[in-house]
N, C-alpha and C positions, 0 to 999 in steps of 0.2 A: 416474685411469682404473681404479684397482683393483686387486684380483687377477689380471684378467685370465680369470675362469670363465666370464664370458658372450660373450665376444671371440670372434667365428667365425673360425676360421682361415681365412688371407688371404695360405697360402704357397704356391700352388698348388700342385704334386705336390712340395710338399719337405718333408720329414718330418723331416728332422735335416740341422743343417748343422753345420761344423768351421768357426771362425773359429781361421785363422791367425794369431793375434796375442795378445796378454798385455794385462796393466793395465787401464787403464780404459776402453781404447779396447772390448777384448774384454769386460769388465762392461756395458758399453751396449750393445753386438751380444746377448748373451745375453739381457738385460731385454726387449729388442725380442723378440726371440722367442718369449720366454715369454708376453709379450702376445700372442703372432699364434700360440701354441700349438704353436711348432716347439722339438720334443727340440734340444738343441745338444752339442758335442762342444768341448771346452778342450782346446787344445793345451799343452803344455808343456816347459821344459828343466828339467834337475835341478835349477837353484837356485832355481826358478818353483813348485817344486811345490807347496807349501803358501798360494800369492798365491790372491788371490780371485777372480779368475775361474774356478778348477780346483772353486773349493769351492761355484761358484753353479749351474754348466752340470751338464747330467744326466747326464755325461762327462768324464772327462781321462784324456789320454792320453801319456806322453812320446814325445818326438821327438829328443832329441838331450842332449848337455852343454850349459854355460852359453853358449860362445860363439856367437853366434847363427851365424855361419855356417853352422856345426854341427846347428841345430838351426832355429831361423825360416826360415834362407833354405837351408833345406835341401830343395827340391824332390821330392826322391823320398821322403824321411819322412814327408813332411805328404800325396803321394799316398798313401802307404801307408796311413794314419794314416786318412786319409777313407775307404776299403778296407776297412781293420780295422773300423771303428767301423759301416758303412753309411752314411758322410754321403751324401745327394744332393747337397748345396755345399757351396762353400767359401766363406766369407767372411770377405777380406783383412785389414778393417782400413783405415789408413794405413801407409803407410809398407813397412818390409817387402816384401810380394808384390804392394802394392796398386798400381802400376806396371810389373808384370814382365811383357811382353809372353809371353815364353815360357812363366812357368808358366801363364797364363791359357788359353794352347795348346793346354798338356799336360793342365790340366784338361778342356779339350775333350774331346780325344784318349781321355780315362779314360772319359769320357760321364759328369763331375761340373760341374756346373753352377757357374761361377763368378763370381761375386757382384760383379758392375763390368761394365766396358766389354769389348768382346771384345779380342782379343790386337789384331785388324788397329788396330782405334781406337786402343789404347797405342802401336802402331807408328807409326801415323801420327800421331799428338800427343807422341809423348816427345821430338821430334826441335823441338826450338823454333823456329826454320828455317824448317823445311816446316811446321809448325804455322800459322805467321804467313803464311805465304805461302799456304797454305791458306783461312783465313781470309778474306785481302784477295782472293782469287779466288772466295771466296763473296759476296762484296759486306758483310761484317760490319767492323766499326771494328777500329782495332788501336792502340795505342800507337806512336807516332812514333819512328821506330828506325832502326836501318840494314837497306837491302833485302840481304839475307843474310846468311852469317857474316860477320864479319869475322878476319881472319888474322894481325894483326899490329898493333901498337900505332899507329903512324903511320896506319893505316886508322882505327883507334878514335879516336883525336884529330883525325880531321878528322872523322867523323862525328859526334861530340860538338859540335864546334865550329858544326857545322851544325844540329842541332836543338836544341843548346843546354845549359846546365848546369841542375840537377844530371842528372847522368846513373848509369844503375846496366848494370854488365856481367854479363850472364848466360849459365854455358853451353847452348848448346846440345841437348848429346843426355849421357842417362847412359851414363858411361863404363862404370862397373864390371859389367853386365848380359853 
């Protein structure tokens, strides 16, 4: 594809965005951009700062120490941080923010445009449950499972025994949010 000189930008009113993430997830968010001619902003923690994503983006900014708590899933940093910098987005990544209903909220709430699904969508798919249950009320296929949670072991061995082996146990909804 190129350099990317003759690429018409194709970000609509986005002029810079802040990806929230590191490694190589955030080297391919920044490539993309540079192809589609959006300024981008590299987040980082202190032992991140010399990775290469900080040294590709037209931007890096710290957010916190190495712990990501501290620093990735640090919500008011990384608003700041799109604030400081002027991002119009944010964009996640995986992992990290890329699930977090509530930051996706707050990015609302800032009037910073964030880069996925809206907070309500996360809300209503984090929850694997009502996900699937969701699903089988829109008429779409779903994997052969049990009609709800299940609660307790004795529920899950008969429900296994009923659709069969192998079976895999999955929770539900993220706890730690």
């Amino acid at each position: 594809m190129g350099t990317g000189q003759n690429i018409p930008k194709r970000g609509g009113n986005m002029n810079k965005i802040l990806i929230a993430n590191r490694g190589e997830i955030a080297v391919r968010i920044i490539r993309a951009c540079k192809e589609m001619n959006i300024k981008t902003v590299a987040v980082y923690s202190d032992v991140d700062k010399d990775c290469m994503h900080t040294r590709l983006a037209d931007e890096s900014i710290c957010i916190g120490p190495a712990n990501s708590n501290k620093s990735y899933l640090n919500l008011k940093n990384i608003i700041e941080a799109a604030h400081v910098t002027g991002a119009d987005g944010i964009h996640p990544g995986f992992g990290f923010l890329s699930e977090h209903s509530r930051f996706a909220k707050i990015c609302e709430e800032s009037n910073i445009k964030f880069i996925g699904p809206s907070y309500k969508v996360i809300e209503s798919m984090g929850n694997k449950s009502n996900a699937k249950e969701m699903m089988k009320s829109a008429g779409i296929p779903v994997i052969p499972g049990s009609n709800g949670s299940i609660k307790n072991l004795a529920t899950a061995i008969k429900v296994a025994k009923t659709i069969g082996y192998p079976v895999m146990l999955k929770a539900s909804n993220r706890w730690w949010w």
